[in-house]
N, C-alpha and C positions, 0 to 999 in steps of 0.2 A: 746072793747071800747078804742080808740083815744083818750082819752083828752089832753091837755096840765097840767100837774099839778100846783097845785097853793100853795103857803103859806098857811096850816090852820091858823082863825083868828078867835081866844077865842074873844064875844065879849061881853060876861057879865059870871061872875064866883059869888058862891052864896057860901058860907059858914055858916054850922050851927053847932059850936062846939060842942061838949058832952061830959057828966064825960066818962073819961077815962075807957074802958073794953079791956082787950087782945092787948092791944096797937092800938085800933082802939081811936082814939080822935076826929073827925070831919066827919059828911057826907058832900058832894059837891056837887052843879050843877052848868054847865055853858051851855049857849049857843055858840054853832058854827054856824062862816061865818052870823050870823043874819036867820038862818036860823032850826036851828035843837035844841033840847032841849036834857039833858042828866042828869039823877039824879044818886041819891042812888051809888056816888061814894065814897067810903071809905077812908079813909086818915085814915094811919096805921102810927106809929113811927117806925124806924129803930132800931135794938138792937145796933148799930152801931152809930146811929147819925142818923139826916135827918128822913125824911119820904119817903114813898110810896104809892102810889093808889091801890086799887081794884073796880073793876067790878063789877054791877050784876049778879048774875046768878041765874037760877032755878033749884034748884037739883032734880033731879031723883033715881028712886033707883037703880041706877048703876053706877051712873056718877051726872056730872055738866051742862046744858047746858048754854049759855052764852048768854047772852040780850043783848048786846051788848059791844064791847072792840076795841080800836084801831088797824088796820090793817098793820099799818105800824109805824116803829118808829119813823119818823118825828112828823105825826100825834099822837101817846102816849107823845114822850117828848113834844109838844104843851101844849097840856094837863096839866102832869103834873106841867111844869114850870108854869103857870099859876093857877091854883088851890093851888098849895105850896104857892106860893107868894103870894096869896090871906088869905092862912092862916095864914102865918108868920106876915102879916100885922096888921091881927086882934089879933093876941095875943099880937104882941107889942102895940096896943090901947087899950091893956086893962090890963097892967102894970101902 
């Protein structure tokens, strides 16, 4: 498949914060392009600073398989930057 590619475009991000477990503080969804829906994305704290996402997946007994994760790294930093900054927004409104 040809396509031309295009800028992903986060065009609603959903944030539902949680008490804090294993450095997991928030799950996320957002929709992409107006078009695809995406939940049960994890927002992890960094030992470091900052945060990280995780994915769904469904374990098996062998392994992990994965529900879906971004393909390309345009596409995950999209993601991320938008979902962060969705979070950082709502913890500073609730200072």
């Amino acid at each position: 498949m040809n396509t031309p590619t295009e800028k992903t475009l986060i065009t609603e991000v959903t944030i539902i914060p949680i008490k804090p477990r294993n450095g997991l503080v928030a799950l996320a969804s957002c929709v992409i392009d107006n078009k695809f829906y995406i939940c049960s994305i994890g927002v992890y704290t960094r030992l470091n600073g900052g945060y990280r996402l995780t994915y769904p997946n469904k374990k098996s007994k062998d392994s992990a398989i994965n529900i879906f994760h971004p393909i390309n790294k345009e596409c995950g930093d999209c993601i991320e930057k938008a979902v962060i900054d969705e979070y950082e927004k709502l913890m500073v409104a609730d200072m």
